[in-house]
C-alpha positions in Angstrom: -41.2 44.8 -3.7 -39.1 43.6 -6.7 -36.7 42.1 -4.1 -38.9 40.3 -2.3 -39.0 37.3 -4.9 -35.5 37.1 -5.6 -35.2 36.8 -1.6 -37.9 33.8 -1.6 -35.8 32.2 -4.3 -32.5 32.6 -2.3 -34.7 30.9 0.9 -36.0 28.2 -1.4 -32.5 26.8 -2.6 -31.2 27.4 0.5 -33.6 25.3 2.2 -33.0 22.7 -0.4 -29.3 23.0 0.2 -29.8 22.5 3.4 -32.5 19.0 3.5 -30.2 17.5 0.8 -27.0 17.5 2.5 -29.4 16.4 5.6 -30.5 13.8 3.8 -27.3 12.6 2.4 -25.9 12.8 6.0 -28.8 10.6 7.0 -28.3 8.0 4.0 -24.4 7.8 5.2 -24.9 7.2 8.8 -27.8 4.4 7.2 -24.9 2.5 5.7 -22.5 2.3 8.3 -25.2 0.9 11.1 -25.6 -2.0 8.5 -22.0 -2.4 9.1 -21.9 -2.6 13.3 -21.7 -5.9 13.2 -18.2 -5.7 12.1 -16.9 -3.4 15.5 -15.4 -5.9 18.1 -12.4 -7.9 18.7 -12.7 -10.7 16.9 -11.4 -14.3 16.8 -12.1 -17.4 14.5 -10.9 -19.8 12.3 -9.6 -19.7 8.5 -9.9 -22.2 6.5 -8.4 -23.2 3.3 -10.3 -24.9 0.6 -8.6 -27.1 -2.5 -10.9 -29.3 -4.3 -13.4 -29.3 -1.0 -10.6 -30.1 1.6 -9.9 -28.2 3.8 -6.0 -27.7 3.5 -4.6 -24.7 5.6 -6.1 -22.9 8.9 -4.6 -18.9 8.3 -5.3 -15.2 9.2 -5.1 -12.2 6.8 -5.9 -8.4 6.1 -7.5 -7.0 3.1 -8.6 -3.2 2.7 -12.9 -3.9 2.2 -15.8 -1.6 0.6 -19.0 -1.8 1.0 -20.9 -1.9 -2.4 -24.2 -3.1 -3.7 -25.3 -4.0 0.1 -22.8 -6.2 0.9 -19.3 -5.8 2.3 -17.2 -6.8 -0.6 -13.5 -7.5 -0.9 -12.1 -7.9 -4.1 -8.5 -9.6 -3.7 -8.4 -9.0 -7.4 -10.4 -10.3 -10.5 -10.3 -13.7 -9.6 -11.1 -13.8 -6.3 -13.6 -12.1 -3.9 -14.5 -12.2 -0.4 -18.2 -11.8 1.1 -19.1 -10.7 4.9 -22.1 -11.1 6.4 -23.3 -11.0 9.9 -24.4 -14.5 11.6 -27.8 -15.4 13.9 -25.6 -15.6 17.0 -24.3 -12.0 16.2 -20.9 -12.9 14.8 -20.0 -12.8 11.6 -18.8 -14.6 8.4 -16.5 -14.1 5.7 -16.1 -16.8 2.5 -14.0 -16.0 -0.5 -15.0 -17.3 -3.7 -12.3 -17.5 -6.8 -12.9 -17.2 -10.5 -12.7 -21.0 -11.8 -13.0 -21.4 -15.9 -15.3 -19.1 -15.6 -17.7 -20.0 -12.5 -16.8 -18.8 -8.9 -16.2 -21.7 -6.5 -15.7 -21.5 -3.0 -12.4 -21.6 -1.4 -12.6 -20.4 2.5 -15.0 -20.0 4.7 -14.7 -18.2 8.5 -17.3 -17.5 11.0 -16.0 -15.3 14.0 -17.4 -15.2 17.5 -17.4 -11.5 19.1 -15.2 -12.0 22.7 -15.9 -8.2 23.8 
């Protein structure tokens, strides 16, 4: 009979083992559903941005996380990127730098899903 609580223990943290990696699981699969609206093949417009003028129409890749709720690229301490989906179901992407201290503006894109 000395066993049998020792056994209940062993059941007990198993079970809890067992609804926490469920749970973590869950939370994970959470997070990247707030991030479908990234999967499709994608084409916009870039545009450059120097004192409010548009100056250059580009394309580039940056390696992304998703922090905080929001997708969030950091191109390095003085510059940032932000995505976010639109109403028509595309999204947008606009970078922001690090300007005596305040963070401007400096591109703004908004992509149209062609899939």
């Amino acid at each position: 009979m000395r066993g049998l609580p020792a056994s209940k223990c062993c059941c007990f943290l198993l079970l809890l083992f067992l609804c926490n990696a469920g749970f973590s699981q869950s939370l994970k699969q959470e997070k990247m559903e707030l991030l479908h609206f990234l999967v499709g093949e994608w084409i916009g417009t870039s545009k450059i941005y120097e004192n409010g003028v548009v100056t250059k129409q580009c394309a580039a890749r940056y390696p992304a996380e998703y922090k905080d709720g929001q997708l969030i690229v950091w191109r390095n301490e003085e510059s940032r990127f932000f995505f976010g989906s639109t109403d028509e179901g595309g999204f947008q992407e606009y970078g922001e730098k690090l300007i005596d201290g305040e963070w401007v503006r400096t591109f703004e894109d908004t992509f149209t899903n062609t899939q």
